[in-house]
KELUM-226623 format. One record per atom (N, C-alpha, C): residue number from 1; residue in one letter; atom name; x, y, z. Coordinates in steps of 0.001 Angstrom, whole numbers, plus 500000, padded with zeros to 6 digits. Example, Ala and Ser with C-alpha at 12.3 -4.5 7.8 and 13.67 -1.06 7.14 Angstrom:
1, A, N, 513190, 494310, 507800
1, A, CA, 512300, 495500, 507800
1, A, C, 513200, 496700, 507800
2, S, N, 512850, 497750, 507080
2, S, CA, 513670, 498940, 507140
2, S, C, 512900, 500030, 507870
// end
This chain:
1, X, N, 690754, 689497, 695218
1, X, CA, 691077, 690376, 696336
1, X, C, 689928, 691362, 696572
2, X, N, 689450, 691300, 697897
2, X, CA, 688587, 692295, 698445
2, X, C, 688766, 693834, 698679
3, X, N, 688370, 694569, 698301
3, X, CA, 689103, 695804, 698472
3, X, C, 688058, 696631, 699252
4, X, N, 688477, 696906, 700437
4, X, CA, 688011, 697697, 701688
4, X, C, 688326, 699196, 701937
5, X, N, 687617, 700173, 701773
5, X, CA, 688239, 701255, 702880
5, X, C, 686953, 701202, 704228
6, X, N, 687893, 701790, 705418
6, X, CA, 687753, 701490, 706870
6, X, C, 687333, 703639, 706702
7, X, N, 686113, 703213, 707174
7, X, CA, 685635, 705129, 707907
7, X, C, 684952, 704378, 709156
8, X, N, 686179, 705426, 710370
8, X, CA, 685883, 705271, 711597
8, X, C, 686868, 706539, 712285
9, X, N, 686018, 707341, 713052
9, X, CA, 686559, 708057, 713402
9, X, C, 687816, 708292, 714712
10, X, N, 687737, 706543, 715518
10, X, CA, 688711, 706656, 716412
10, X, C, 689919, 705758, 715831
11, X, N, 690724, 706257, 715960
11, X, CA, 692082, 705751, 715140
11, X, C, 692261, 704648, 715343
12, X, N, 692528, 704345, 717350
12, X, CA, 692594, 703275, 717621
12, X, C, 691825, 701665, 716604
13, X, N, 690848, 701990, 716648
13, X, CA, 689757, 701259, 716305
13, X, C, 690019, 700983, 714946
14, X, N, 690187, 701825, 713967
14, X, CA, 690337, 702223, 712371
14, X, C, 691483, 701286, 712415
15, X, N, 692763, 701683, 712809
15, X, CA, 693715, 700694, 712781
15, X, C, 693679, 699449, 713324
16, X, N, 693242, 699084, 713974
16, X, CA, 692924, 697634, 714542
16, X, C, 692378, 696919, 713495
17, X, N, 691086, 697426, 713076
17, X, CA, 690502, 697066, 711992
17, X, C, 691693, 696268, 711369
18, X, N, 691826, 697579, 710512
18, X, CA, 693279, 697108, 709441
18, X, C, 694177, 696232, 709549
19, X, N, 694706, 695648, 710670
19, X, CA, 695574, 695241, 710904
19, X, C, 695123, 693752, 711275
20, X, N, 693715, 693901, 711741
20, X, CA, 692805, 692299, 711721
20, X, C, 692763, 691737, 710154
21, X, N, 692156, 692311, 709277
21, X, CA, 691873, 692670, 708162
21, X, C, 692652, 692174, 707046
22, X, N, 694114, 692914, 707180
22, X, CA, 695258, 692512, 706532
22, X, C, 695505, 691347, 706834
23, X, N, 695700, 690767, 707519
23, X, CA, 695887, 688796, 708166
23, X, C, 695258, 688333, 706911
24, X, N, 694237, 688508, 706525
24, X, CA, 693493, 687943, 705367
24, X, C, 694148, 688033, 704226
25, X, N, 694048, 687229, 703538
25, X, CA, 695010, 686804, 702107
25, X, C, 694285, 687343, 700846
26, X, N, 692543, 687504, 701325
26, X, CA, 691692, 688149, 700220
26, X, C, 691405, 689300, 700089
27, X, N, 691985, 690355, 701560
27, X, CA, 691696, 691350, 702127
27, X, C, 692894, 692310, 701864
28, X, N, 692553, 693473, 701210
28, X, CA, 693012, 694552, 701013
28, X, C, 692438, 696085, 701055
29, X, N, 693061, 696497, 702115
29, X, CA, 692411, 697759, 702534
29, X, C, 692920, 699278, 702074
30, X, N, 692240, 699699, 700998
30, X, CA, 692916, 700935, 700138
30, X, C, 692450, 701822, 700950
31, X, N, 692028, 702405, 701907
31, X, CA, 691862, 703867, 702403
31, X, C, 691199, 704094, 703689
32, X, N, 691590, 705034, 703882
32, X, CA, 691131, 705025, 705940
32, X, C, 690287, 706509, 705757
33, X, N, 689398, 706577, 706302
33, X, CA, 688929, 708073, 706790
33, X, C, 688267, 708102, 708009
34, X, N, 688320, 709245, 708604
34, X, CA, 688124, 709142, 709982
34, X, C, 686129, 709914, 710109
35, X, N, 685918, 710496, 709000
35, X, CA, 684297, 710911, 708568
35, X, C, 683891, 710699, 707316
36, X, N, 682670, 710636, 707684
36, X, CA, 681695, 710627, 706417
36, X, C, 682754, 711449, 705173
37, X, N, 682787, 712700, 705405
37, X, CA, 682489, 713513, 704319
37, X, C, 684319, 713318, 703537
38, X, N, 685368, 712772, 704486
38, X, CA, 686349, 712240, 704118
38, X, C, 686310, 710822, 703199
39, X, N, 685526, 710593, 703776
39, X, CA, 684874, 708803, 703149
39, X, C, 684742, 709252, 701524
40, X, N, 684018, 710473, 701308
40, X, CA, 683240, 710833, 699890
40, X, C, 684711, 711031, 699090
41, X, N, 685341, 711889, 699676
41, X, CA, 686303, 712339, 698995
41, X, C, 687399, 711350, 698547
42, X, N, 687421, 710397, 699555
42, X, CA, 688362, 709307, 699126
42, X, C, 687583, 708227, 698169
43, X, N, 686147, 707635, 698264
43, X, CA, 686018, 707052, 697044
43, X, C, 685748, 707277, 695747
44, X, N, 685857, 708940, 695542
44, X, CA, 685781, 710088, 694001
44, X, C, 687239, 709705, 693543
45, X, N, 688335, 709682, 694699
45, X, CA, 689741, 709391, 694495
45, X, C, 690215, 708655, 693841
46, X, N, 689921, 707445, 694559
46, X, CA, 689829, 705747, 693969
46, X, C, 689514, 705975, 693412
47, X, N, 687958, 706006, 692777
47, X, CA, 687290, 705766, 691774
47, X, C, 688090, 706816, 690195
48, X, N, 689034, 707503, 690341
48, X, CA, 689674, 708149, 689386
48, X, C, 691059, 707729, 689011
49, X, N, 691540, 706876, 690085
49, X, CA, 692499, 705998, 689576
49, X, C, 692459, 704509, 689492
50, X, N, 691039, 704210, 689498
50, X, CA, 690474, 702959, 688953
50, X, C, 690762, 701950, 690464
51, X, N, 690961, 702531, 691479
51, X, CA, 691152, 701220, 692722
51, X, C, 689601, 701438, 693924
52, X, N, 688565, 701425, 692771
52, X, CA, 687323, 701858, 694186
52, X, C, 687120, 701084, 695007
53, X, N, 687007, 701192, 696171
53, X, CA, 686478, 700183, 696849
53, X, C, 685163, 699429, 696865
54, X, N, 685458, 697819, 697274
54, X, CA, 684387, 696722, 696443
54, X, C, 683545, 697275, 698022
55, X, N, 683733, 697258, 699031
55, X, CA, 683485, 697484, 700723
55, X, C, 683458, 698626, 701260
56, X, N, 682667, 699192, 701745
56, X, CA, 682920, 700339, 702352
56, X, C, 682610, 700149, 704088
57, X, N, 683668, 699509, 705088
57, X, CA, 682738, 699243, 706264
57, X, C, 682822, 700855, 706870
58, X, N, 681448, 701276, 707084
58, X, CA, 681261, 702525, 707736
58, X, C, 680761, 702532, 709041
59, X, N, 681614, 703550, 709924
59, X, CA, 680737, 703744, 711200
59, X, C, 679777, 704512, 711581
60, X, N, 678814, 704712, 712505
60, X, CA, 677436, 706049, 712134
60, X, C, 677850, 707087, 712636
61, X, N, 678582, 707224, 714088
61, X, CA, 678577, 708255, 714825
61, X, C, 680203, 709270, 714686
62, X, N, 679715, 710108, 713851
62, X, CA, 681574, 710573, 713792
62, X, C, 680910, 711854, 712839
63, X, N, 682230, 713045, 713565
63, X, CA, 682276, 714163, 713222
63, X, C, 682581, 714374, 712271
64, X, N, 681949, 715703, 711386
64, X, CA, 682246, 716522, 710458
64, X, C, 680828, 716106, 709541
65, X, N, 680488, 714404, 709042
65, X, CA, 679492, 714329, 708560
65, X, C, 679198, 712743, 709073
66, X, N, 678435, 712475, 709870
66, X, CA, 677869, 711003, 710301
66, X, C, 677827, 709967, 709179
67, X, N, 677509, 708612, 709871
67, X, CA, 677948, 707550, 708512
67, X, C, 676725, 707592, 707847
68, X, N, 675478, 707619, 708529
68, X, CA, 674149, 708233, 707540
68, X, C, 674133, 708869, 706894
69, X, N, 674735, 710248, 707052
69, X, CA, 674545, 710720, 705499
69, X, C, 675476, 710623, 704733
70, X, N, 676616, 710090, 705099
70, X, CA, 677925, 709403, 704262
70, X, C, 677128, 708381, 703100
71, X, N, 676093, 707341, 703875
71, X, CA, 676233, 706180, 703136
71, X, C, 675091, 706834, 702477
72, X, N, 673934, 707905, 702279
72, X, CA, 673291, 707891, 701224
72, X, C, 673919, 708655, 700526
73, X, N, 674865, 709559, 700698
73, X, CA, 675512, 710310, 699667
73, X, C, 676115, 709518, 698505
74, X, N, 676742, 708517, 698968
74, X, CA, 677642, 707244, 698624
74, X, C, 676683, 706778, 697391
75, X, N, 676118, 706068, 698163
75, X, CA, 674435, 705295, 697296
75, X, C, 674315, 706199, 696493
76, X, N, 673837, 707096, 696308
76, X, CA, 673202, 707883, 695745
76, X, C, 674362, 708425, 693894
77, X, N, 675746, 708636, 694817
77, X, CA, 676782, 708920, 693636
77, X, C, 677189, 707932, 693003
78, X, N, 677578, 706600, 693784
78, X, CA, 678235, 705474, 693295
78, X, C, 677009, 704379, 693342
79, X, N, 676067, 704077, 692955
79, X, CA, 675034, 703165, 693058
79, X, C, 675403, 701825, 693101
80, X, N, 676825, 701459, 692583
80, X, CA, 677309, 699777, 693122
80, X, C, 677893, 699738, 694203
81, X, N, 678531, 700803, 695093
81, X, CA, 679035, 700966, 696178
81, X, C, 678047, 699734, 697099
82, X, N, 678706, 699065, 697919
82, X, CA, 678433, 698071, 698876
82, X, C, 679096, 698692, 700100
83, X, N, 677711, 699118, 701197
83, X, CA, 678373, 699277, 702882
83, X, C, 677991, 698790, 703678
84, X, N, 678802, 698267, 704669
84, X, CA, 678619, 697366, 705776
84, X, C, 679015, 698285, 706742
85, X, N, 677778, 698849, 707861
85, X, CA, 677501, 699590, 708899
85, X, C, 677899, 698777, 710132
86, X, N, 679168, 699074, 710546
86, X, CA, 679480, 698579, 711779
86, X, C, 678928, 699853, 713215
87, X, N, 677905, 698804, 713972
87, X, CA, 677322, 700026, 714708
87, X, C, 677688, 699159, 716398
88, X, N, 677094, 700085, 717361
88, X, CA, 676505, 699513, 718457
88, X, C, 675227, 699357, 718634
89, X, N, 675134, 698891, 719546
89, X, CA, 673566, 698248, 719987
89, X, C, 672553, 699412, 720127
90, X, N, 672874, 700980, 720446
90, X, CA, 672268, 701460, 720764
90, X, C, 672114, 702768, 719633
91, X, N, 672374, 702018, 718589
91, X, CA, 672017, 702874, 716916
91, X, C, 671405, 702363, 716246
92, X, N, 670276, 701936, 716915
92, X, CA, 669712, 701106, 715956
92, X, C, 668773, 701926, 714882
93, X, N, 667819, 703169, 715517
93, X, CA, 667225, 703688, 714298
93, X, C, 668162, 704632, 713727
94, X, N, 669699, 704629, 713709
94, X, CA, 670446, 705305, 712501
94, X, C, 670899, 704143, 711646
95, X, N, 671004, 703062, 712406
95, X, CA, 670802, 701601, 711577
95, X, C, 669635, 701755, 710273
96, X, N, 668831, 701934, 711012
96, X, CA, 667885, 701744, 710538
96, X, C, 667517, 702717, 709024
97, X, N, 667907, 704069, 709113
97, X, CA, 668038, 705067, 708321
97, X, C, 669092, 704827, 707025
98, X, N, 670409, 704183, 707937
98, X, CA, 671683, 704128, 707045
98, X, C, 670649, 702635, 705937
99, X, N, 670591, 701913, 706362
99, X, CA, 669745, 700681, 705309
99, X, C, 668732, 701026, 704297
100, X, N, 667839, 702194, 704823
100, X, CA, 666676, 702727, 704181
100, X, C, 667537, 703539, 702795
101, X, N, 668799, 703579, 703121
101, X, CA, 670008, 705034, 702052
101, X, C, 670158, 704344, 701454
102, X, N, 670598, 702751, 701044
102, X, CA, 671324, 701606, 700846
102, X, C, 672525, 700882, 701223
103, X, N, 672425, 701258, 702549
103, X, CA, 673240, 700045, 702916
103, X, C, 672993, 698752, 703040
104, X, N, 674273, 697615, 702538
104, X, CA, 673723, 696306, 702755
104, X, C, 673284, 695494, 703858
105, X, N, 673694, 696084, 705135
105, X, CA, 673554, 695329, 705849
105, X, C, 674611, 695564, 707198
106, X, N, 674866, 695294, 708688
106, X, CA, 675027, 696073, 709730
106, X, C, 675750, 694835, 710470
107, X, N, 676764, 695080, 711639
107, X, CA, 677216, 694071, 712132
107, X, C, 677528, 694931, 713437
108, X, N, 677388, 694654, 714730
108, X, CA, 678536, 695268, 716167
108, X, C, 679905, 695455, 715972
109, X, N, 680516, 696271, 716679
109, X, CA, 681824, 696320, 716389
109, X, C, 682532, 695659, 717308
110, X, N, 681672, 694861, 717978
110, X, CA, 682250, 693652, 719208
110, X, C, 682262, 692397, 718157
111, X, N, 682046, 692264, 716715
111, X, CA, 681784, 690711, 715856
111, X, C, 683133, 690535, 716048
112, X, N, 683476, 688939, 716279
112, X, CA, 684550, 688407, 716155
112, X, C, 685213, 688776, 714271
113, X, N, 686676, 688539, 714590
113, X, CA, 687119, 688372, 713315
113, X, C, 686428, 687733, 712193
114, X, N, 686474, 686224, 712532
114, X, CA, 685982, 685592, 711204
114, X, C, 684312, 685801, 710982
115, X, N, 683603, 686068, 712081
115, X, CA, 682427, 686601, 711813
115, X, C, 682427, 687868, 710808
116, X, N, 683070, 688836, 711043
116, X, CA, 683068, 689800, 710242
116, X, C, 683732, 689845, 708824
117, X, N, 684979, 688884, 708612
117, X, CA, 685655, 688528, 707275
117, X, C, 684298, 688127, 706251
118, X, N, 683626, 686951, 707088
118, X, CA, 682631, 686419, 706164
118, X, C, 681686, 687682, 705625
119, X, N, 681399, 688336, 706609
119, X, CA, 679965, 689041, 706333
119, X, C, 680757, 689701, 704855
120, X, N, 682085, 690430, 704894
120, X, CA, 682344, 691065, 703980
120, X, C, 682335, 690272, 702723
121, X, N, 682600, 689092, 702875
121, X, CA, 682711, 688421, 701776
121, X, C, 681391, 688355, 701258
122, X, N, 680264, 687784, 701923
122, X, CA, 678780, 687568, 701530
122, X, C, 678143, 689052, 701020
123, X, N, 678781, 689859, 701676
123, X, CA, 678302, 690899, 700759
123, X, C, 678998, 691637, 699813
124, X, N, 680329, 690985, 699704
124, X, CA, 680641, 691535, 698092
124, X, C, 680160, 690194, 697139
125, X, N, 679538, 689101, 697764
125, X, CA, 678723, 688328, 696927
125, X, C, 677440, 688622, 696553
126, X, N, 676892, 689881, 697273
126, X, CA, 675785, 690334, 696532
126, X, C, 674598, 690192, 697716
127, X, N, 674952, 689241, 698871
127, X, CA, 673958, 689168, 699803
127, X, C, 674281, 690491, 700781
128, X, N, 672721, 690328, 701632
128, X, CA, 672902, 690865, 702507
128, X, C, 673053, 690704, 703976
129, X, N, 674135, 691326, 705324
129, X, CA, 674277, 690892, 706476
129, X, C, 673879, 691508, 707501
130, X, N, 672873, 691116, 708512
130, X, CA, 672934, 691598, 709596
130, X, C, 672782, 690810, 711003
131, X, N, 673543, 691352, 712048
131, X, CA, 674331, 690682, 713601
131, X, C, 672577, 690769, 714332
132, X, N, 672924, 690056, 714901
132, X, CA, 671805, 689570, 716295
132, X, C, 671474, 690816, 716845
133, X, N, 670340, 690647, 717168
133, X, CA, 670071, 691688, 718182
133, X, C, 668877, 692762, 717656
134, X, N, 669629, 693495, 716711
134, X, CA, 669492, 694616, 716682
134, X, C, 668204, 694653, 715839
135, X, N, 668305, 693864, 714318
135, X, CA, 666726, 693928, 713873
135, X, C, 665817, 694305, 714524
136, X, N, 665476, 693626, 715769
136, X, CA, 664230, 694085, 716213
136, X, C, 663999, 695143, 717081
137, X, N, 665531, 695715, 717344
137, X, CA, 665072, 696826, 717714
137, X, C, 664652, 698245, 716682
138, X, N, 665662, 697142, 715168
138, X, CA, 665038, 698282, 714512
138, X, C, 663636, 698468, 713836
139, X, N, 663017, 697373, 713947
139, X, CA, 661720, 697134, 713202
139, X, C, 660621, 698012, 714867
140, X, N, 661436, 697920, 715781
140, X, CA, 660674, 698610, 716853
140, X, C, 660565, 699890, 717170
141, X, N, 661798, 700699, 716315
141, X, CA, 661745, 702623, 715787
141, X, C, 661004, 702625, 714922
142, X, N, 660895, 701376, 713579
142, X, CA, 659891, 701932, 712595
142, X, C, 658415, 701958, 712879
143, X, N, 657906, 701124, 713955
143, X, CA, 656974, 700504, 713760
143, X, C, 656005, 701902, 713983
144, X, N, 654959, 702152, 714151
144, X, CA, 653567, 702829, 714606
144, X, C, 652999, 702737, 715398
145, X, N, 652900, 703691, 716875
145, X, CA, 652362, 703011, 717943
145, X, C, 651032, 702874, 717630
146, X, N, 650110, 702842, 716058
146, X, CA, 648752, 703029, 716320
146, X, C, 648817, 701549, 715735
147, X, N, 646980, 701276, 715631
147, X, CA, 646782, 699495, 715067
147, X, C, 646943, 699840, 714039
148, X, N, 648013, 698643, 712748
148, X, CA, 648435, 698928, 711218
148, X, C, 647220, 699191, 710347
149, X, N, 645476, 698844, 710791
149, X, CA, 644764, 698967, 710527
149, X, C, 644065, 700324, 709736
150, X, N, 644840, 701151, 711247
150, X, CA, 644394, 702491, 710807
150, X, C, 645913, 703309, 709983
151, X, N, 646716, 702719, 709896
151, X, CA, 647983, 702918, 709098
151, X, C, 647494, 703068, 707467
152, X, N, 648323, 704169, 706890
152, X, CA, 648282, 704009, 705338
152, X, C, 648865, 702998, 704776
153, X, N, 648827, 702184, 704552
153, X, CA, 649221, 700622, 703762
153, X, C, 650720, 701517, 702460
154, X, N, 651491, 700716, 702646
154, X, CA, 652657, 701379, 701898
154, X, C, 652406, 700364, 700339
155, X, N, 652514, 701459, 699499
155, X, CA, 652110, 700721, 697714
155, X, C, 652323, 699358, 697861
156, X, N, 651431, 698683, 697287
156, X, CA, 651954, 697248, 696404
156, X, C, 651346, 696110, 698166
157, X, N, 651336, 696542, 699098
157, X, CA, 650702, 695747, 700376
157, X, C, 649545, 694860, 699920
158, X, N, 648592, 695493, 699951
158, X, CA, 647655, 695191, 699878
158, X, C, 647379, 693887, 698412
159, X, N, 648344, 694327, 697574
159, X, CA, 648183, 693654, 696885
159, X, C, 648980, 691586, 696929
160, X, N, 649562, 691766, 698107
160, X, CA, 650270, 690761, 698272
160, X, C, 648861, 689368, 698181
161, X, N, 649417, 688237, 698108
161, X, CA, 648896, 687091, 698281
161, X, C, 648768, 686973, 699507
162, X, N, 648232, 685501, 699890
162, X, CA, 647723, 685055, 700661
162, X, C, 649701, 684428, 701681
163, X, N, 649997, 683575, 700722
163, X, CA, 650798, 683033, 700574
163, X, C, 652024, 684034, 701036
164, X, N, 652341, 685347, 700178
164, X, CA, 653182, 685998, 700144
164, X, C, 653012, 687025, 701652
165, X, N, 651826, 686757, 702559
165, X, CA, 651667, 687376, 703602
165, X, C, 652239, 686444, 705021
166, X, N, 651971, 684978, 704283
166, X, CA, 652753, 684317, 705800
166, X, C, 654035, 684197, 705130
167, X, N, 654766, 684340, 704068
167, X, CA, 656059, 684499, 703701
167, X, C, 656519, 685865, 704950
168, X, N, 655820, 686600, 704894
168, X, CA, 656436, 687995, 705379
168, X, C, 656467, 688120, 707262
169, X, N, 655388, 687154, 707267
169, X, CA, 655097, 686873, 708864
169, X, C, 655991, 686130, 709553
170, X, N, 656955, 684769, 708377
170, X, CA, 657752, 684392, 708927
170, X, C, 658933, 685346, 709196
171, X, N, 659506, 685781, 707988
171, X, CA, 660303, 687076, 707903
171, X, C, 660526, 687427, 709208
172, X, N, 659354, 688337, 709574
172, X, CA, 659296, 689336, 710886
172, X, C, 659643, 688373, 711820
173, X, N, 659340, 687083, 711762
173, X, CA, 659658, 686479, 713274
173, X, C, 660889, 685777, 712979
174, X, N, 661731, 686639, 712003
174, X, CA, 663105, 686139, 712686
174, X, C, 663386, 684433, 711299
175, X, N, 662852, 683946, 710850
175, X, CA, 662961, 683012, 709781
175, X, C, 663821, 682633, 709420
176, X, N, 664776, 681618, 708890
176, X, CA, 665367, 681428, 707997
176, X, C, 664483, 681031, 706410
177, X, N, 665092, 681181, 705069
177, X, CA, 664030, 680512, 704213
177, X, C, 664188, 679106, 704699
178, X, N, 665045, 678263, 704930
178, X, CA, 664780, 677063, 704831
178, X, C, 663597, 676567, 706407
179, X, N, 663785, 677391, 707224
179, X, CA, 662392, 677469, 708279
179, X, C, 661375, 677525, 707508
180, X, N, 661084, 678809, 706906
180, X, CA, 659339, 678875, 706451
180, X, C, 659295, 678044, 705404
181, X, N, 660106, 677246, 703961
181, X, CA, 660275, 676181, 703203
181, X, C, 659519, 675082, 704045
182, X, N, 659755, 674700, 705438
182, X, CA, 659557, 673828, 706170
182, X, C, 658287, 673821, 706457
183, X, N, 658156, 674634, 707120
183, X, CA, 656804, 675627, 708144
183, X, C, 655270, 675700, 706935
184, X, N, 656059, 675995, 705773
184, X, CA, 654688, 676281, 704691
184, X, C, 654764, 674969, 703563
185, X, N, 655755, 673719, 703589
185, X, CA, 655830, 672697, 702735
185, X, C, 656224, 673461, 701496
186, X, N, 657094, 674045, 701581
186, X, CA, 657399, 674590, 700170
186, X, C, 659147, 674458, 699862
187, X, N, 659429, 674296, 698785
187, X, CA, 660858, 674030, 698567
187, X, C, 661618, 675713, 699161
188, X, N, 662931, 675662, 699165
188, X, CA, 663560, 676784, 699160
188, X, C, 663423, 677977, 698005
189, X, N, 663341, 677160, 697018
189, X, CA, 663091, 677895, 695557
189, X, C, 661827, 678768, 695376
190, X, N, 660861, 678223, 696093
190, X, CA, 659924, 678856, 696192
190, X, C, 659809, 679861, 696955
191, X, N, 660398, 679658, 698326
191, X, CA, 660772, 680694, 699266
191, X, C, 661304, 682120, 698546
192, X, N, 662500, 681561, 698009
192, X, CA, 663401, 682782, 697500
192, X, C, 662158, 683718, 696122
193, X, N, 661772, 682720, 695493
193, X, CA, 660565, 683261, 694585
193, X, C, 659249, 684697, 694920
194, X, N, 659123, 683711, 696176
194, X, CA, 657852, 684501, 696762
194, X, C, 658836, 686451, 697374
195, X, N, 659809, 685815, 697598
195, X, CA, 660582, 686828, 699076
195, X, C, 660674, 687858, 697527
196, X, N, 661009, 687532, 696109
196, X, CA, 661365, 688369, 694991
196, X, C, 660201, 689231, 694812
197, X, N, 659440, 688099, 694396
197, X, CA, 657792, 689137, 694344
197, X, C, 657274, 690027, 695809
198, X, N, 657745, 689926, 696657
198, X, CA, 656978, 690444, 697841
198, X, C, 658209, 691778, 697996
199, X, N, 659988, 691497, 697637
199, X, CA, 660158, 692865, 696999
199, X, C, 659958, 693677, 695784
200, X, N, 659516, 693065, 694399
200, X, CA, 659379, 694198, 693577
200, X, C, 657760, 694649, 694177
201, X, N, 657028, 693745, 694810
201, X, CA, 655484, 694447, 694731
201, X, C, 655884, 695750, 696082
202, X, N, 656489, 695809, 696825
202, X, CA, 656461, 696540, 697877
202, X, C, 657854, 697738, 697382
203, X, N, 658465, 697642, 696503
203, X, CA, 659391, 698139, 695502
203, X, C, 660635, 698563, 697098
204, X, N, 661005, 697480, 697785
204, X, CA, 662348, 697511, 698554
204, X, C, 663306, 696853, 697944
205, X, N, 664955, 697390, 698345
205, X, CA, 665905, 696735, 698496
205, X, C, 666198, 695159, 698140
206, X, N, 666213, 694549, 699587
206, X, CA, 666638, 693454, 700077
206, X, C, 665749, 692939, 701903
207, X, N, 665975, 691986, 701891
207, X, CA, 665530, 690964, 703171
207, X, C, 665654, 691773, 704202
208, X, N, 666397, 692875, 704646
208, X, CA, 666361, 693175, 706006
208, X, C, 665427, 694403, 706067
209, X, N, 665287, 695198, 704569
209, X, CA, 664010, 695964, 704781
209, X, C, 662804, 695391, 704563
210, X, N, 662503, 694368, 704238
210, X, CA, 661209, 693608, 704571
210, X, C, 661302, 693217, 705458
211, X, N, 662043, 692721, 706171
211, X, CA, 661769, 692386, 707745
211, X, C, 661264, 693192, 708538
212, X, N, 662237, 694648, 708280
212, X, CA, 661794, 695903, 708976
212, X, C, 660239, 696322, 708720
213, X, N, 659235, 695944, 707171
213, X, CA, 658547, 696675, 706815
213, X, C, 657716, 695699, 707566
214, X, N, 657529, 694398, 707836
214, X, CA, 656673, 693574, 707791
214, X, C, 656693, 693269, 709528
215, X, N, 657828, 693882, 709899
215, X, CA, 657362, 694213, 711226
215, X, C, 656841, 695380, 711440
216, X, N, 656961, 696547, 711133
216, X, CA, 655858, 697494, 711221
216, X, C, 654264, 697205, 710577
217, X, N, 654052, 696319, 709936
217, X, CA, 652934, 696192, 710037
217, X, C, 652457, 694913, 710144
218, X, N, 652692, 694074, 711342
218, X, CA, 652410, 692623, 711437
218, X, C, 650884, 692530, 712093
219, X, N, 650439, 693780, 712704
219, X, CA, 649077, 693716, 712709
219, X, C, 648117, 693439, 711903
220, X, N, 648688, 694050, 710972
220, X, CA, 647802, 693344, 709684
220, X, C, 648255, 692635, 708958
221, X, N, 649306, 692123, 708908
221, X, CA, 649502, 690846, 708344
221, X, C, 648760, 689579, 709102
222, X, N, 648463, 689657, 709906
222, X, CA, 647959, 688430, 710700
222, X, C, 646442, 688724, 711486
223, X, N, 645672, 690143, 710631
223, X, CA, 644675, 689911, 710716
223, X, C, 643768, 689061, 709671
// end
């Protein structure tokens, strides 16, 4: 059993959730808050009578304390905490911020049902999810309007391979591994290999902040 709490500040919405949610046989939703800073207080709660939540789907824009600084507060206290940022299209660099805190990964709040059941599932499997669209708008707040050239190279860059640079080029353009596996004659295994080393050398997260990083600097990746 999946265990969810729902922070969203319009009720309507919060309950809908829930009530989509509950249909699910794996899905169990221990706690509602309508802000961030309610969010905190309820998973100190849980977490003291042993029912924390495995999910936290959070929303960004909501009073008293936004889901940004909800979800690094979160991260930061509960470090296994897993959140899935349900946003709109037009949050993308608080998207972008909430991921940089540790969130896993971001979906619209227009995703169909079973689109969104899965994502929760894949990311209490440890992966990470994010909906169409929006990546590139968020790799397009991070980016630098100057050439990456004259950019400070972020640790561990420079040191990448040859190899581990069109790994990252596919990345940015959107990739699946089994695409660049294809694209570079390399098994999947290798894919996932290279994508490991290209995060501890650049010391990120997961796949959607290398996407983000490697689109801010694809100028020089492909010089």
């Amino acid at each position: 059993m999946i265990q969810v709490l729902l922070v969203e500040d319009q009720e309507v919405v919060r309950r809908g959730l829930k009530t989509l949610l509950e249909i699910k046989p794996d899905f169990q939703v221990v706690g509602e808050a309508s802000n961030g800073q309610q969010a905190i207080d309820l998973v100190k709660t849980l977490h003291l009578i042993s029912q924390p939540p495995d999910i936290v789907l959070m929303d960004i824009r909501m009073p008293v304390m936004d889901g940004v600084t909800a979800t690094q507060q979160l991260c930061q206290q509960f470090p296994g905490i897993k959140i899935l940022v349900l946003t709109t299209f037009g949050d993308a660099k608080y998207v972008a911020e909430a991921i940089r805190f540790g969130a896993k990964g971001y979906l619209l709040k227009d995703t169909p049902l079973e689109e969104l059941a899965e994502a929760i599932r894949s990311i209490d499997k440890g992966y990470t999810q994010f909906g169409p669209g929006i990546l590139e708008k968020i790799a397009a707040t991070t980016a630098s309007p100057e050439p990456a050239q004259s950019q400070e190279l972020p640790p561990g860059f420079a040191e990448l391979t040859s190899r581990e640079r069109q790994v990252l080029q596919m990345i940015a353009a959107g990739s699946s591994n089994r695409e660049i596996a294809e694209a570079l004659f390399l098994s999947e295994g290798t894919v996932r290999n290279h994508i490991s080393h290209i995060l501890t050398r650049l010391n990120l997260r997961d796949r959607t902040q290398v996407a983000i990083v490697a689109n801010a600097f694809l100028s020089y990746l492909t010089s």
